[in-house]
N, C-alpha and C positions, 0 to 999 in steps of 0.2 A: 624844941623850936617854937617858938612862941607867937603868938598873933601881934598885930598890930596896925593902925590908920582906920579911923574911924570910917572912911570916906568908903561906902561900901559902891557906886555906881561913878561909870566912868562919862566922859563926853565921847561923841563920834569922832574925834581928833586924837583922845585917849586911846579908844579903841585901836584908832590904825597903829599905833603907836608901839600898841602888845600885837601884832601881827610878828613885827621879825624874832623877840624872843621866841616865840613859839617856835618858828624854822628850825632856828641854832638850835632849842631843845632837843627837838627832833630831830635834827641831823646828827647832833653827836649821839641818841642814845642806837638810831641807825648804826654809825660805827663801832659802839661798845657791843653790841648783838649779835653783826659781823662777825669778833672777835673770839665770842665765847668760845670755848674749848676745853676742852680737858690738859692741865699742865700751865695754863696761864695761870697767872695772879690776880687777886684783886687790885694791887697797886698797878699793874701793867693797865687792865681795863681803866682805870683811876685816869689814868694818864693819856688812852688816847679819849679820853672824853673831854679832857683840860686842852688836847694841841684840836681839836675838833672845834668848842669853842673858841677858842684863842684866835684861828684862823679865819673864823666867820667875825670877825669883830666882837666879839661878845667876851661877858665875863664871868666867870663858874660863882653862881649866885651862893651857892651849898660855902662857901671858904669866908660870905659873908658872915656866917652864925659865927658867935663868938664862943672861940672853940676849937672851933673846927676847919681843918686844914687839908678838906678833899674836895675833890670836884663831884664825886659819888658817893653816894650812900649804896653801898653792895650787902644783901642779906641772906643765908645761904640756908637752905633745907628750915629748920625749926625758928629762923632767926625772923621777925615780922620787918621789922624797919628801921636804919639808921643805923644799918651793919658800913663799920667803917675800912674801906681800902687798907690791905697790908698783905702781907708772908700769906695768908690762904691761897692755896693750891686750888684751885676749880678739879672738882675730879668728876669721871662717870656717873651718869643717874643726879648730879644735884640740881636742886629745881634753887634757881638764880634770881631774883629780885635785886632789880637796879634804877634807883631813884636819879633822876640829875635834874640843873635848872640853869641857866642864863640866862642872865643879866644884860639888856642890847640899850645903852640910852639911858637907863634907869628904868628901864622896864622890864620886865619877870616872866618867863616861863617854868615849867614845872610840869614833869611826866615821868611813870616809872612803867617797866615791864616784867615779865616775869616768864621764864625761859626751864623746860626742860634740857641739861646735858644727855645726851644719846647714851645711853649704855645696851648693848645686846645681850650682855651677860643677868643682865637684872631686868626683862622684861614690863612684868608684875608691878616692880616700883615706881616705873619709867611712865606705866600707866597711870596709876594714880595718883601721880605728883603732875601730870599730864590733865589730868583731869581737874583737879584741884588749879591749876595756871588756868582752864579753858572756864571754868565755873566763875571765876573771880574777875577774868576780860568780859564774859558778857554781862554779869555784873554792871563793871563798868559801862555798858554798850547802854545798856536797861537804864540806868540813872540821867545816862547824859538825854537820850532819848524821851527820856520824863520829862527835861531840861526845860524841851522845845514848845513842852504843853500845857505845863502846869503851870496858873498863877501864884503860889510857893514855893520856895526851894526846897522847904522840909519832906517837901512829896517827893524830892527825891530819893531821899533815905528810904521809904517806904516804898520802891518801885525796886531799887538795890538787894532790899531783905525779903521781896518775894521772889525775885528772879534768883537770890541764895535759893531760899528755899527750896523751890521748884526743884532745884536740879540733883534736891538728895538731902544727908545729914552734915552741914558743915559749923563752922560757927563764924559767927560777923565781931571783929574784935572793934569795943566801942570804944576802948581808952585812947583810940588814936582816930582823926576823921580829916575829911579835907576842909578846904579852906579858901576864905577870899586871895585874888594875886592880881600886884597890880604895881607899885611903885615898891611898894616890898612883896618879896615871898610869901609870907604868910601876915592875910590880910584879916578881917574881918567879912564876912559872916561866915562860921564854921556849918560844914557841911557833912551831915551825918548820913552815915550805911545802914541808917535802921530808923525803926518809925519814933517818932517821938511825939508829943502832945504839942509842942506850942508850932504853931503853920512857916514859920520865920518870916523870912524877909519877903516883898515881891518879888516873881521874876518878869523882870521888865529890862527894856532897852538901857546896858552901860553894865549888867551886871556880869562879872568875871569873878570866874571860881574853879575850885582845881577840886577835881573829883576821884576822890579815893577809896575804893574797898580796899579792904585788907583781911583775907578767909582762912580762915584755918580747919586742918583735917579732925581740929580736936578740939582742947576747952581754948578759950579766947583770954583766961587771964597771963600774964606776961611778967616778966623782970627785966632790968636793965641789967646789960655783963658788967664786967669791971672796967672797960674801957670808957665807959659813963656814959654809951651812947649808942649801942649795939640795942634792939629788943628782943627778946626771944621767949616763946612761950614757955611757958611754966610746964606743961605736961611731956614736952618735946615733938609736938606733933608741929607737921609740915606745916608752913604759911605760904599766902603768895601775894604780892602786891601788885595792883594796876591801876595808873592815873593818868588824867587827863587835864589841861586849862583850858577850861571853853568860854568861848565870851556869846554873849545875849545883844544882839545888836536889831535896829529895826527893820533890817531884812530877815530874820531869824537867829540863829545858832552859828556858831565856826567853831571849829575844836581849833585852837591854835597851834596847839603842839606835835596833830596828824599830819602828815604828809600832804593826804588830799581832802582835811578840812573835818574829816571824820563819814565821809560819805560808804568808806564799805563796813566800819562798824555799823553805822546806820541804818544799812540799805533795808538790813533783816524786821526793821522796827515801823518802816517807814515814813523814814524823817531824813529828808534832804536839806544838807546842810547850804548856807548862803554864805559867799565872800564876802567879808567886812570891807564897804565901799568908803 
């Protein structure tokens, strides 16, 4: 999936503009989450994420890439990102990553979650693929939280790879990172999970970006399956993805694709988020 639009800040006009994608976002991966269960499909979750969108006005931005013909990108146990809807059976204990995006206007949201399935019978698993989803959400908590305060965005990557760190032995997969969003999904300026030497861009009023770790229980190198679009690590070790669109506006921060703006990720960081007026 490839970048694209030079134009890395938005106007205050723009801004409100990415306000409703982020809802749709978030309302439909609300009802894919719902869903999960043991015995569903990936194409069934596929599907109530496309009548979710479809209903809000909006339009499944994921069926824009050329290629591809789902509303979700669904990634299951060792699989990182761009697991595509089909015949997989959801079963006990798999830890679920679920990308989606809409399109409201011509404007873009973009958010994914990452879900332990309950199993009783496989305690032990259930924990540590449990763990690994809660290590890689605050992850995400940690970077956007950086968002609010740093004058680079590259400080984010470096707030992301300590709050990995912190929580144990994982690894931060670097061949995949987030990215600007804005009149396309994937925009300009890429937004890395780890520290890197050049500082990037400012962050300053208009800037919109979609924040993604992506952690694994093992090595972070990967292949694509056959399906030319599936990732999945090389070692077979668990992944879990979690992402966010947050826009930089001159009252502060909105996560656009939270419910309530990003204020209980937040709370723990102490960065209260502001309504984009």
């Amino acid at each position: 999936m490839a970048f694209g639009s030079p134009k890395i800040y938005k106007t205050p006009a723009e801004l409100r503009l990415m306000v409703r994608p982020g809802v749709v976002t978030a309302g439909s991966l609300t009802a894919v989450r719902a869903a999960i269960r043991p015995g569903i499909t990936t194409r069934e979750l596929d599907a109530i994420a496309e009548v979710s969108i479809r209903a809000a006005g909006g339009v499944p931005n994921f069926m824009k890439e050329p290629g591809y013909s789902h509303t979700l990108c669904v990634s299951i146990n060792d699989e990182i990102v761009h697991g595509v809807p089909g015949d997989r059976v959801v079963q006990p204990g798999d830890l679920v990553s679920v990308d989606c995006g809409a399109d409201v206007d011509g404007w873009n949201g973009d958010a994914a979650f990452s879900v332990v399935v309950p199993d009783p019978t496989r305690p032990e698993l259930v924990a540590a693929r449990q763990e690994l989803a809660d290590v890689t959400e605050h992850s995400l908590w940690a970077g956007i939280a950086e968002l609010a305060r740093v004058p680079r965005l590259n400080e984010v990557g470096a707030a992301i790879e300590d709050a990995v760190d912190a929580r144990g032995t994982f690894g931060i997969v670097e061949d995949y990172v987030g990215h600007g969003i804005g009149r396309s999904m994937h925009e300009d300026p890429p937004v890395f999970n780890f520290r890197v030497q050049q500082p990037g861009p400012r962050v300053k009023p208009g800037l919109v970006v979609a924040i993604e770790p992506m952690i694994t229980r093992g090595g972070v190198n990967s292949h694509v399956l056959a399906d030319g679009w599936t990732v999945a690590t090389d070692d077979g070790a668990d992944a879990a993805h979690w992402e966010h669109s947050v826009a930089v506006h001159d009252g502060g921060i909105w996560v656009l694709t939270a419910e309530d703006g990003g204020a209980n990720g937040l709370a723990s960081f102490g960065v209260v988020p502001t309504p984009i007026g």
